[in-house]
N, C-alpha and C positions, 0 to 999 in steps of 0.2 A: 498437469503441467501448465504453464503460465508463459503465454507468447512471447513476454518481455525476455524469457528465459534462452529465445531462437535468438533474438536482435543482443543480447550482450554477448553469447555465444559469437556471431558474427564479428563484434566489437574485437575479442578475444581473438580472433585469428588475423583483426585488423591490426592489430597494436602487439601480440607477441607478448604480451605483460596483464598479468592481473593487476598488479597496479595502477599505471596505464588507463585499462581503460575504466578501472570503478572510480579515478579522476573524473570522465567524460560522464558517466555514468551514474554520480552520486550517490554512489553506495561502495560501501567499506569492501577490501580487496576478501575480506573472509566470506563478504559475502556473495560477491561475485563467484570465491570461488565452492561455495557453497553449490550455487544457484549449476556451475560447468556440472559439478559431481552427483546433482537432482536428476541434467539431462544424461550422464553415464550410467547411472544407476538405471532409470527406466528405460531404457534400449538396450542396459548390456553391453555397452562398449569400450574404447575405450578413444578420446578423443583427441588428446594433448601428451608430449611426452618433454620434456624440458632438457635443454641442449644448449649451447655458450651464445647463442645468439636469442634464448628464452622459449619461449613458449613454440613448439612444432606440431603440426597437423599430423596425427598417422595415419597409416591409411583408411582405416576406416571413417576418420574424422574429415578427409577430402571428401571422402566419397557422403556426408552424414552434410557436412557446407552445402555441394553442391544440392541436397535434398531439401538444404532450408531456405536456398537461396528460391530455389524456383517455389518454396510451399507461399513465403513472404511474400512474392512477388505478387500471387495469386489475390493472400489475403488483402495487401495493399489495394490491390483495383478493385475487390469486393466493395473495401469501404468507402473508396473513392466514386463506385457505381452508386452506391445506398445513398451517396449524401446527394446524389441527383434525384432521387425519386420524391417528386411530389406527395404531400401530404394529401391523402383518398379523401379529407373532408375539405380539402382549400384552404386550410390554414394558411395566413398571410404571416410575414413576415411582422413583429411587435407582439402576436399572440403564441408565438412561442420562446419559449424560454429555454434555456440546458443549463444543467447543473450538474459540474464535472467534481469530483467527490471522489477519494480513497474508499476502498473496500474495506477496510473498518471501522468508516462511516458506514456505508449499507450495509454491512453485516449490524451493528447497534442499533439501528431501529430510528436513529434522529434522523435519517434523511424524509425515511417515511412522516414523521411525525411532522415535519416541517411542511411537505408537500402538501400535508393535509393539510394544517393551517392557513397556507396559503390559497387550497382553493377553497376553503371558506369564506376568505374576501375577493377573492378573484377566478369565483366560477369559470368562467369564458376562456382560462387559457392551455395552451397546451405546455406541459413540462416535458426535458428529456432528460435523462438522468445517465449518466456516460461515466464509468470503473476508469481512474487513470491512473497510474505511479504519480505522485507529486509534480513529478519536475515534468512531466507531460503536459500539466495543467496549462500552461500558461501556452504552450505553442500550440493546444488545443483549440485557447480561447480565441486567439489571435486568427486563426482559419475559420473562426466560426463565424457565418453571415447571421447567427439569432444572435441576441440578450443573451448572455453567459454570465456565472458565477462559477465561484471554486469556492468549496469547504475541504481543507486538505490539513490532514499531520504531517512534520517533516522535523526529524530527527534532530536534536538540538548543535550536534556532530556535523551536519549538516545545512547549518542555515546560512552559513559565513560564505557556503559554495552554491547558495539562492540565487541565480542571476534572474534579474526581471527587465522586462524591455519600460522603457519609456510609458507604453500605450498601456499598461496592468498595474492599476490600484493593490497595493498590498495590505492588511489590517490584522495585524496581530493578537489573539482575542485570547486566549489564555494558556497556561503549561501545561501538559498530566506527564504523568509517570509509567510508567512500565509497573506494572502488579503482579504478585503471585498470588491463584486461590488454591484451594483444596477442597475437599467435601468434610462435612464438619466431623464425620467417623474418623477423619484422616490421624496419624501421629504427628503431623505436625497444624492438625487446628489449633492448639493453644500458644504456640507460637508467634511471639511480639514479633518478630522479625525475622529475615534469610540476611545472609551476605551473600555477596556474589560467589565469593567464594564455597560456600555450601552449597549452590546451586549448582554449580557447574559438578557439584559431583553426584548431584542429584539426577532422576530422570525428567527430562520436562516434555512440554505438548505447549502444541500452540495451534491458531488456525493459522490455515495457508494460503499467505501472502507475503510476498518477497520482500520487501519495506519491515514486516515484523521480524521478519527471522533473521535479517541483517542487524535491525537493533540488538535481540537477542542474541549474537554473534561477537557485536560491539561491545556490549556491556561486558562479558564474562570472558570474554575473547584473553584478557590479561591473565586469567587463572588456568587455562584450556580449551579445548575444543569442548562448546556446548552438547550434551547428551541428550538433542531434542529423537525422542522417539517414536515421534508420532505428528503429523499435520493432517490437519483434515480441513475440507474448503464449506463442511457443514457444522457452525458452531456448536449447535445442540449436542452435536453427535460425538467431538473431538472432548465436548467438557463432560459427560458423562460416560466416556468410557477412561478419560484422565484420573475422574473421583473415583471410579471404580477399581482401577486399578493403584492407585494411592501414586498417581503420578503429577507433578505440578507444573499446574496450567500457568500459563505467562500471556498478560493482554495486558489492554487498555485500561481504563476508565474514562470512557469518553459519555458519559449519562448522569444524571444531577439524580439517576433514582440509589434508594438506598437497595444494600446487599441484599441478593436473594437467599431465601431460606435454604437453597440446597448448595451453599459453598460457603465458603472464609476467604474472607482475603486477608491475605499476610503482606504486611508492607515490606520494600526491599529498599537495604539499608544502602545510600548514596545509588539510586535508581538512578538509570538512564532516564534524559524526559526528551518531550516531542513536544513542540509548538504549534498548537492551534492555529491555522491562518486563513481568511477570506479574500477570495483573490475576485476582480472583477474591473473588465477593461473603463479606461476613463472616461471613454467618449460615450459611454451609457451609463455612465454613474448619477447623471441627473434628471433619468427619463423616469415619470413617475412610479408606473412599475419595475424597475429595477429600485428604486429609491426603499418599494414596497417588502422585497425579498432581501435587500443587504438590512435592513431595519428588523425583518424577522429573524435570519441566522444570528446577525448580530446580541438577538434580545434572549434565545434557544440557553445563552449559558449567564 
């Protein structure tokens, strides 16, 4: 389960409307209400029951608020303790850096690959590397007393509802697509192409994060409810029990390497895309190291 899942949950009994609140929220009402039916499913309850003035708490769902309210409350001041704790070697403030980044970024392997690069020229510093939904990014950055950057996807559906403040550089660096693979035993590796519509009556898998399975939601949302069967938060693990069972995987292509020998990728016909973006506040855009790290994401594609 995925914490954002507590706070839109919250949202949801703030506003009475899935609509509402995936306004506030940046993400499509299927997937908001995806994301309610994630948390009924694993507790077994039941949370919401719809009435002339929309959305109602049942009982168990009063009683399910008041358990998240105090669990939030908890985890808020953990993070808000962590970010007072000194760093045990004295790290000063200029030798560290954060780099706030989507989990489809860390899961592909470029965050690593970058981090690497960079302390090859800049042994000396210290990096943090911090999971955030997109639109976290920026009021992340803004709290942050280091050097911060952002490498984030953000839904193309969504960039019109981008709000950025004044103080945050925006840099738009390139498109991808939403992809279906297979394993190449599959019936459908020889396959130019899916429609959306084939898919949707297809079984799919994807990994597990809430930003993908909304797209996935958006995209097929016109022909049905998507028939994802399967998420898992270990990508290894989700794509090879997908090929195994002749089930199609739905990601990214966020990596300039070519196809690996053990899938196909089948292109999808009028795919949803997501916008590559580098986000980094202005008032550190000209300190030489920052200069050093938007000059390397930047060069990565």
């Amino acid at each position: 389960m995925q914490i954002e899942y507590l706070y839109y949950f919250l949202d949801v009994v703030r506003t009475q409307s899935f609509t509402q609140s995936a306004k506030g929220l940046y993400i499509s009402p299927q997937g908001l209400s995806q994301a309610i039916k994630t948390l009924e499913k694993k507790y077994n309850i039941e949370l919401f029951t719809r009435s002339k003035r929309g959305l109602v708490l049942t009982d168990d769902g009063n009683k399910f608020a008041t358990y998240v309210n105090e669990l939030l409350k908890c985890y808020e001041n953990f993070e808000e303790q962590c970010k007072r704790i000194k760093p045990v070697d004295g790290t000063e403030m200029g030798n560290i850096l954060t780099i706030y980044t989507t989990a489809l970024f860390s899961v592909s392997g470029i965050i690593l690959e970058i981090v690497e690069n960079f302390f090859e020229k800049c042994p000396d510093k210290t990096i943090l590397i911090s999971e955030k939904l997109p639109f976290d990014v920026i009021k992340s950055m803004k709290n942050d007393q280091n050097y911060s950057i952002g490498l984030v996807n953000v839904p193309n559906y969504l960039l019109e509802e981008l709000s950025l403040c004044e103080e945050v550089c925006i840099e738009y660096i390139l498109e991808i697509s939403l992809v279906a693979s297979v394993s190449p035993t599959s019936v459908y590796a020889n396959k130019k192409f899916f429609t959306k519509q084939e898919l949707t009556a297809l079984p799919l898998s994807c990994f597990n994060e809430p930003l993908l399975e909304d797209c996935i939601q958006y995209m097929l949302g016109e022909y049905g409810e998507p028939n994802i069967v399967m998420c898992c938060s270990n990508v290894r693990l989700s794509k090879d029990v997908a090929y195994s069972q002749d089930i199609i995987y739905i990601s990214v292509n966020l990596t300039k390497d070519s196809t690996p020998e053990n899938r196909v990728l089948v292109p999808i016909h009028d795919a949803l895309k997501l916008t590559v973006i580098l986000l980094y506040p202005k008032k550190f855009k000209d300190i030489p190291i920052m200069k050093k790290l938007i000059h390397l994401m930047k060069s990565f594609y």
